[in-house]
Every structure is written in structure tokens, then in C-alpha cells.
N, C-alpha and C positions, 0 to 999 in steps of 0.2 A: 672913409672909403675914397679910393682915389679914380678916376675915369683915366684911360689909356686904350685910345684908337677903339672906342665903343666899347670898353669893356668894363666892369668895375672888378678891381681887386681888391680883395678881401683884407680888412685891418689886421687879422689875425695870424696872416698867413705869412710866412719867408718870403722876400721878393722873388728868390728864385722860383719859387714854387707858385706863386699867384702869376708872374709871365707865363706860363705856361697856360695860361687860361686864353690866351693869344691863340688863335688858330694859326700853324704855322714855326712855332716857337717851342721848344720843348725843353727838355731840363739841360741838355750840354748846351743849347744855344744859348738859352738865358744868363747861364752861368760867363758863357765866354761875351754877350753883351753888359755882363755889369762887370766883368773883371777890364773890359774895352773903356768903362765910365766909371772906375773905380770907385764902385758902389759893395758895400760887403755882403757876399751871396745873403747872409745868415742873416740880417735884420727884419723883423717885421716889417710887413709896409705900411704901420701908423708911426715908425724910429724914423724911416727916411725922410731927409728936408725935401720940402718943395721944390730946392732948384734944382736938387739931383730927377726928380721925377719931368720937372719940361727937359734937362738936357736928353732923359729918356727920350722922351717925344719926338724931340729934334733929329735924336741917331734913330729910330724906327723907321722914321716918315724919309731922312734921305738916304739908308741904309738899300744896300741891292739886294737883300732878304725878302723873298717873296712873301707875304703876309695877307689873310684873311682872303677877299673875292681875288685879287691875284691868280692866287695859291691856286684856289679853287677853279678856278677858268685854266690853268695851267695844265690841272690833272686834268678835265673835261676833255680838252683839246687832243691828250694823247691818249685817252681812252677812244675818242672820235676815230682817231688816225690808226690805233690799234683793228677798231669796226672795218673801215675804209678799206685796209685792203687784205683784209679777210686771212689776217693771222688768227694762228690760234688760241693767241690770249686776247683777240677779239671775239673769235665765236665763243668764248666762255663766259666773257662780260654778259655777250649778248643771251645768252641761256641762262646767265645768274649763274654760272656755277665757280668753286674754287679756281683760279689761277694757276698756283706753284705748286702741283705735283700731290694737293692733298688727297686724301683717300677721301673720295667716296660713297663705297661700298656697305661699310658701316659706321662711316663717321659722316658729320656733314650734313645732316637729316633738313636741319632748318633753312640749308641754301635750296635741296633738293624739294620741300615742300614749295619753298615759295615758288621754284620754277614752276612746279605742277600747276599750285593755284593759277598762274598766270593765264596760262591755256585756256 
């Protein structure tokens, strides 16, 4: 198993499909970061050499890819900003309830509980 910015990926598993255990990084990005380091999406990650995994490293760590608490402080921030001045995809944060236009009526019961319990 190999360690990558805190994470361990799986021997078992595709490289493209074990980056994804990245917060931040999903299946087109991964794919478009190993085809950037000419790594082959499709090899387990116990096939790939060790130098190909530090040049990983190297492109993560100076890459402008928002990645893990980044990322996470990112979304915070415009969730905050959304609150602040009191749009309406902030007062729906702030209620817990769906965002984009979901029903509901009769769908949605488990956003709608948790708001309840809050009270």
C-alpha cells in the first residue's frame, strides 16, 4: 500500500480509481493527472514503480488543484458568503433544507427530519 498526501491506496485497486480516494480529485481528474504524468489509467497500484508515485507527489503538492482542507475551507467560505447576505441558497443552508429546486413535499423526508429535530 502506498501513502499519498495522507491517504493509503489500496494494492488492489486501478490507479485511477484509488486517486479518487483524494478528497477533491475524482475519476476525469485523476485520469487527466496520470495521462499529464504518463502513468496508464488501468494499472494496479502495487504495478506502478515508485518513481512514477513521488513524481505524483510532486505534481499534487505544486499543482493549483484545490485538494483536501483547501477544498474544504473553500466551500466553507462561500457557504458563509451565501449566509451573509441572506440569499436564498443561504437561508436554505441555514434550515438544512435542499438547495436546487428539489421537492419537498414528498421527497426529502431525511433533510426535513433533521431540520425538525434541530429545533
Amino acid at each position: 500500500m502506498v501513502r499519498l498526501l495522507g491517504h493509503t491506496l489500496l494494492n488492489k485497486k486501478k490507479i485511477y480509481i484509488a486517486l479518487t480516494s483524494i478528497y477533491g480529485i475524482g475519476i476525469v481528474t485523476s485520469k487527466k493527472i496520470l495521462k499529464d504524468l504518463n502513468i496508464d489509467p488501468e494499472l494496479k497500484v502495487i504495478n506502478v514503480p515508485e518513481s512514477k508515485f513521488s513524481d505524483l507527489r510532486k505534481y499534487l503538492e505544486n499543482s493549483n488543484i484545490k485538494l483536501e482542507e483547501n477544498l474544504k475551507r473553500y466551500i466553507a467560505t462561500n457557504i458563509r458568503r451565501l449566509k451573509e447576505v441572506n440569499s436564498y441558497r443561504g437561508k436554505r443552508h441555514l434550515k438544512g433544507l435542499p438547495l436546487r429546486g428539489q421537492r419537498t413535499r414528498t421527497n426529502n423526508r431525511t433533510s426535513r427530519r433533521l431540520f425538525i429535530s434541530k429545533n
